[in-house]
C-alpha positions as CSV (number, residue, x, y, z in Angstrom):
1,X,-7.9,15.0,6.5
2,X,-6.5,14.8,9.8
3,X,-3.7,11.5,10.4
4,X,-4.6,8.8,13.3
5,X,-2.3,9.6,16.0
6,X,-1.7,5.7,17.0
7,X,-3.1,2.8,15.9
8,X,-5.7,0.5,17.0
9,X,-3.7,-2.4,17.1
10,X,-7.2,-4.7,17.3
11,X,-7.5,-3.7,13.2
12,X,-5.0,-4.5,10.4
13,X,-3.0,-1.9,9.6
14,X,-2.3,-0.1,5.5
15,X,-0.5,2.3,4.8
16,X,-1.7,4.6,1.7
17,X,0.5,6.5,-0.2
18,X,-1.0,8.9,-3.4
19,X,-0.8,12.4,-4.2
20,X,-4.0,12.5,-5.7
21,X,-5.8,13.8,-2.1
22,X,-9.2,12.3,-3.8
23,X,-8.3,8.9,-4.1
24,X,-6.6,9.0,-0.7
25,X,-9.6,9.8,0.8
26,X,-11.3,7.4,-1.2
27,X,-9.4,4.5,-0.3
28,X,-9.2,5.5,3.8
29,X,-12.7,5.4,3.4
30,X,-13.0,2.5,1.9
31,X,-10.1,0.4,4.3
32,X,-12.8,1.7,7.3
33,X,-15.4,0.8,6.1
34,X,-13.6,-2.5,5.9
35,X,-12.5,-3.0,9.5
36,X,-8.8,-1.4,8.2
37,X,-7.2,0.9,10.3
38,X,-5.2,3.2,7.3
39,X,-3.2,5.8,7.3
40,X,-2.6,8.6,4.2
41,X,0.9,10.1,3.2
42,X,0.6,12.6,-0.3
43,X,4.5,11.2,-1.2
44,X,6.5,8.3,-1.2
45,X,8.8,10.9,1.0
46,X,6.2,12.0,3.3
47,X,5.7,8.0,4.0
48,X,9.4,7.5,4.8
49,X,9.6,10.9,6.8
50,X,6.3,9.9,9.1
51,X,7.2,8.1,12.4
52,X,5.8,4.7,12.3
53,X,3.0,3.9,14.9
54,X,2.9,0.5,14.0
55,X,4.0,-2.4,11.5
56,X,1.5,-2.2,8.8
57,X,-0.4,-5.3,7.1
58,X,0.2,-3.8,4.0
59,X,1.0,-0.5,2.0
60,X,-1.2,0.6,-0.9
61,X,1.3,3.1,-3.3
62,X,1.0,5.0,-6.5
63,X,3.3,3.8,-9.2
64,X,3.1,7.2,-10.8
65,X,3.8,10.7,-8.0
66,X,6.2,13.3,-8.4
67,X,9.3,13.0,-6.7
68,X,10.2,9.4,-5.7
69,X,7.6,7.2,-7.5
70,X,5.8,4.0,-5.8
71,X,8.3,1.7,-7.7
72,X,11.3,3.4,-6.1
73,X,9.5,3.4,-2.5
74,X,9.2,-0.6,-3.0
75,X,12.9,-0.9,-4.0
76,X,13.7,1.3,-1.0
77,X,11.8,-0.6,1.5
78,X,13.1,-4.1,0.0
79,X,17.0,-2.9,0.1
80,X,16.9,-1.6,3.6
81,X,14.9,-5.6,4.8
82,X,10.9,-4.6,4.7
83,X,9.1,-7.3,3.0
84,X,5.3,-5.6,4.2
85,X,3.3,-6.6,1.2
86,X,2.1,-3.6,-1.2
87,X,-0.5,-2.8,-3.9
88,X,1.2,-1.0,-6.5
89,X,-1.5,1.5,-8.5
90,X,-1.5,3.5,-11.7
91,X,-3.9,4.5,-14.2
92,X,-0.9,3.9,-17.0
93,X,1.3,1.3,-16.8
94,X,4.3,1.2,-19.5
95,X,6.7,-1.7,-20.9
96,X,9.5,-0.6,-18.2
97,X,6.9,-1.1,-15.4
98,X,6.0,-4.5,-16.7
99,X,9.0,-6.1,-16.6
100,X,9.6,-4.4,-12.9
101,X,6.6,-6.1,-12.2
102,X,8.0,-9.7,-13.1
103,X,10.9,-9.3,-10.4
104,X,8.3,-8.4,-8.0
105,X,7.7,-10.5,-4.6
106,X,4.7,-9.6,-2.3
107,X,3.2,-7.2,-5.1
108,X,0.2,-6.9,-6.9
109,X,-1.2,-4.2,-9.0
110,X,-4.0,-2.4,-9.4
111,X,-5.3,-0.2,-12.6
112,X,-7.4,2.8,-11.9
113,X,-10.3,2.8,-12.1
114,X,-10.3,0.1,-9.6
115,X,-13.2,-1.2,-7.6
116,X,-13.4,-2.0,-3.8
117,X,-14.2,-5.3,-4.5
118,X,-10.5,-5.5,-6.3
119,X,-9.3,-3.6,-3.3
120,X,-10.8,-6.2,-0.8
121,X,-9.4,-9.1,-2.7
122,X,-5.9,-7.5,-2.6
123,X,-6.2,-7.3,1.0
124,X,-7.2,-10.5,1.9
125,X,-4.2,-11.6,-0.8
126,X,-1.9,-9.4,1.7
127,X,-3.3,-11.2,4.9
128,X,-2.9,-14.8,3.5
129,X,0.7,-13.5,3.2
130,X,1.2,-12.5,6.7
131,X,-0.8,-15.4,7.9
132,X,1.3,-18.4,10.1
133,X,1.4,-21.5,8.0
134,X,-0.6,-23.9,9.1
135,X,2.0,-26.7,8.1
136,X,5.2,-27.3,10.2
């Protein structure tokens, strides 16, 4: 699947990183089809090695890849000052996860099988995030 080369900076912007090549595609797909702009990375590494092209929305990560796993990625990205929202997803989640999950800001998760509708809701979750207050 060939990588955007810039963004369209009209669209929100997610990052998705998974290095199960189906369920990349899957999710691109799905993010279009959405009025997303999204971009795929096979690692956690391959997402930190990529030059940016813009500030994404949001970044959708696998808990579980080889290598640096998604939870390691979102301590990463908090320690060096990104707070860009993220869906965490895993077909498995385990006690050591769950209590990761309670220290978690600007994170949700999603279980595999998930459905597009849980996808969209996450988004829109990630966009009230980013959105200005409305209050002073």
């Amino acid at each position: 699947m060939q990588e955007p080369k810039s963004v369209q900076t009209e669209r929100p912007f997610v990052e998705v990183v998974d290095d199960n090549p189906d369920l990349r595609e899957l999710v691109v797909n799905a993010l279009r089809v959405m009025g997303y702009e999204a971009r795929s990375h096979a690692s956690a590494e391959a997402f930190l090695n990529c030059p940016p092209v813009g500030k994404p929305m949001l970044i959708v990560v696998d808990i579980r890849m080889p290598g640096m796993s998604g939870l390691d990625l979102h301590r990463q990205l908090r320690a060096s000052g990104n707070g860009v929202p993220m869906i965490l997803i895993s077909g498995d989640i385990d006690m050591t996860d769950a209590e990761e999950r309670l220290s978690c800001t600007r994170v949700r998760f999603m279980w595999k099988p998930f459905s597009t509708r849980l996808l969209r809701e996450n988004l829109i979750w990630g966009e009230e995030l980013l959105a200005p207050s409305a209050t002073p």
